[in-house]
C-alpha positions as CSV (number, residue, x, y, z in Angstrom):
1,X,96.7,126.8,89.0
2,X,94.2,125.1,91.3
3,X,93.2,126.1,94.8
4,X,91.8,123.8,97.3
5,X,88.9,124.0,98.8
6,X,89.9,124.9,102.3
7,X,91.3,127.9,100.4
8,X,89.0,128.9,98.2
9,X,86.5,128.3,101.5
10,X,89.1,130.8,104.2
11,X,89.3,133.2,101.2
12,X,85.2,133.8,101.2
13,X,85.3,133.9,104.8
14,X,88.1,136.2,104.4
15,X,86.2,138.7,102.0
16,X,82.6,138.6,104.0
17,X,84.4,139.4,106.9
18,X,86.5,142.4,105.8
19,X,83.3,143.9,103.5
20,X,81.3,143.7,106.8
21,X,83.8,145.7,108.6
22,X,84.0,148.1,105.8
23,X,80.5,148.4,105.4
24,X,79.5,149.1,109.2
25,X,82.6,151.3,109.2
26,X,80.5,152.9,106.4
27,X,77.4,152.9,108.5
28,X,78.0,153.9,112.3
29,X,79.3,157.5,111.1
30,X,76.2,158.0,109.0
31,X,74.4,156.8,112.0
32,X,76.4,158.9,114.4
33,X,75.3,162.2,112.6
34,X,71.7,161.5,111.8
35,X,71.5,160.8,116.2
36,X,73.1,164.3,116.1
37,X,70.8,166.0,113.5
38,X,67.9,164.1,115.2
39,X,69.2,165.5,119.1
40,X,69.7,169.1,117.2
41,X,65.9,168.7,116.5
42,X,64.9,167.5,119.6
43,X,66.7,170.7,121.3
44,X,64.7,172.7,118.8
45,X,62.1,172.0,120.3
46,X,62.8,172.9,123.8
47,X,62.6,176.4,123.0
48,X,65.9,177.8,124.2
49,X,68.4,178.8,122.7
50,X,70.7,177.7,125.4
51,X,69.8,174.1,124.5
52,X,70.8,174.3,120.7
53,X,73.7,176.1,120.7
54,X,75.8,173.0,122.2
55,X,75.4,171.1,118.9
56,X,77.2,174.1,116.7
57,X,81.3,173.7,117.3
58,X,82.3,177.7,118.8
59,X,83.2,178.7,114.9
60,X,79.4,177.8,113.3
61,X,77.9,179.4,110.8
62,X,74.2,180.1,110.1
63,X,72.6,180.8,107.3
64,X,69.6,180.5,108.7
65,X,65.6,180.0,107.2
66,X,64.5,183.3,108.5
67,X,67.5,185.8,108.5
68,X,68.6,188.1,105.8
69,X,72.3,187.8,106.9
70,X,74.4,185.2,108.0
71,X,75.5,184.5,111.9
72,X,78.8,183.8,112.3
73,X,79.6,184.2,115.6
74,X,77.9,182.2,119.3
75,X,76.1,185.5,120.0
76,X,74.5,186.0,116.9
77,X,73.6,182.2,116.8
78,X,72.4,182.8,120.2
79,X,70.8,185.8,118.7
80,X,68.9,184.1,115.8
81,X,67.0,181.5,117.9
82,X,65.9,184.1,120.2
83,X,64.1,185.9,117.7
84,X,63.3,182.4,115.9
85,X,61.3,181.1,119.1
86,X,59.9,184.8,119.4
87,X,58.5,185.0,115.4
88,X,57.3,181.0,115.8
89,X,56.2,179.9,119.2
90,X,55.9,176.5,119.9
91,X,58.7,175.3,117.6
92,X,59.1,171.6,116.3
93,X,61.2,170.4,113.4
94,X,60.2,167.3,111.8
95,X,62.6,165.5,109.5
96,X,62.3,164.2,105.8
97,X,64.9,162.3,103.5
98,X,68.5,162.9,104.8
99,X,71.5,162.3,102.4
100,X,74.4,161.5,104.3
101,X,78.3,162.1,103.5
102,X,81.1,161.1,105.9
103,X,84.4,162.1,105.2
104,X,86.5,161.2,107.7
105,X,86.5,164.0,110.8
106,X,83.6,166.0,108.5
107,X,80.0,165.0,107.1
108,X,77.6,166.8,105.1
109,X,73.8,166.5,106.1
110,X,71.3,167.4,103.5
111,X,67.7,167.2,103.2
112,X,64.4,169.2,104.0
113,X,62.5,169.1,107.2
114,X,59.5,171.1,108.2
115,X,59.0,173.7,110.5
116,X,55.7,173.8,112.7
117,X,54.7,176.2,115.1
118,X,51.2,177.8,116.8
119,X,50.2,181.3,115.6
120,X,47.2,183.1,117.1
121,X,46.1,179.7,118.6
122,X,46.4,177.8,115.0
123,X,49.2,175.2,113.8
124,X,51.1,176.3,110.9
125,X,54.2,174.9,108.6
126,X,57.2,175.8,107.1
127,X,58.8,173.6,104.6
128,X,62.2,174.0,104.4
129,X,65.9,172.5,103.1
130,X,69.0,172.0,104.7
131,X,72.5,171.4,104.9
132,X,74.1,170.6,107.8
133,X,78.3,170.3,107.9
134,X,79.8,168.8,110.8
135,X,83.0,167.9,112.0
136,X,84.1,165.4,114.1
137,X,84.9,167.0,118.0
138,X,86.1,163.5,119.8
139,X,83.0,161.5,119.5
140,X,80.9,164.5,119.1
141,X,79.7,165.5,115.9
142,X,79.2,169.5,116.2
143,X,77.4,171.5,113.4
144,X,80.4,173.8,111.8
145,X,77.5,174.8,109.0
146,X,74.6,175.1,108.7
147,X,72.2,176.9,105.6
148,X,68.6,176.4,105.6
149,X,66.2,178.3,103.3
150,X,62.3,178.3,102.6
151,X,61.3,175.1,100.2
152,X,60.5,177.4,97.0
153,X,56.9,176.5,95.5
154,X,56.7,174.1,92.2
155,X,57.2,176.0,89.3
156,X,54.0,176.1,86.8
């Protein structure tokens, strides 16, 4: 069977067009939560707790790089960046490679950042990795979990 030209043209045009939707489809989500992991940073840094805390949805969980249990309620969130500002004054978070998941409503964010901070007048830095879950709250993305531990040192 033979197909004309005009067809065989409308049906590219047909496919380009549909993969582009489906690709940016693809890509504003991914998009949407690195702006929200990058805004979580950016509050970081603002050293108050009050400022971070909108980002987690009101059922978050931390597993957070500097406490021995996890928080899983707002006033032991609240509680953990207290103490987190207190232990590492001057906070900053600067981001490495992400690896981005959307599915649907919930994404998975997981990488490694590093912590800096000033200590007795000197800059120092924590390595660390992440994972970051959120879950789509009308065109928020809100963290629902979040682990972060210590990068471990290479192995000899």
């Amino acid at each position: 069977m033979r197909s004309s030209p005009k067809v065989a043209s409308a049906a590219l045009v047909l496919c380009i067009v549909s993969s582009s939707f489906s690709s940016s489809a693809l890509v504003e989500p991914k998009a949407d939560v690195a702006a929200a992991t990058f805004a979580w940073g950016q509050a970081l840094g603002e050293d108050d707790p009050e400022k971070v805390l909108p980002f987690d949805s009101d059922d978050a969980v931390l597993w957070g790089t500097l406490s021995p249990t996890v928080r899983s309620d707002r006033a032991a969130l609240r509680d953990y960046f207290v103490i987190a500002f207190k232990v590492l004054p001057g906070l900053k978070v600067a981001f490495g490679d992400q690896l981005i998941r959307v599915y649907g409503n919930a994404a998975v964010n997981t990488g490694y950042y590093t912590f800096s901070y000033v200590k007795n007048g000197e800059t120092k830095s924590l390595p660390a990795r992440y994972s970051f879950t959120y879950v789509k709250h009308g065109e928020r993305w809100l963290i629902v979990d979040h682990h972060s531990s210590a990068m471990p040192s290479t192995p000899r």
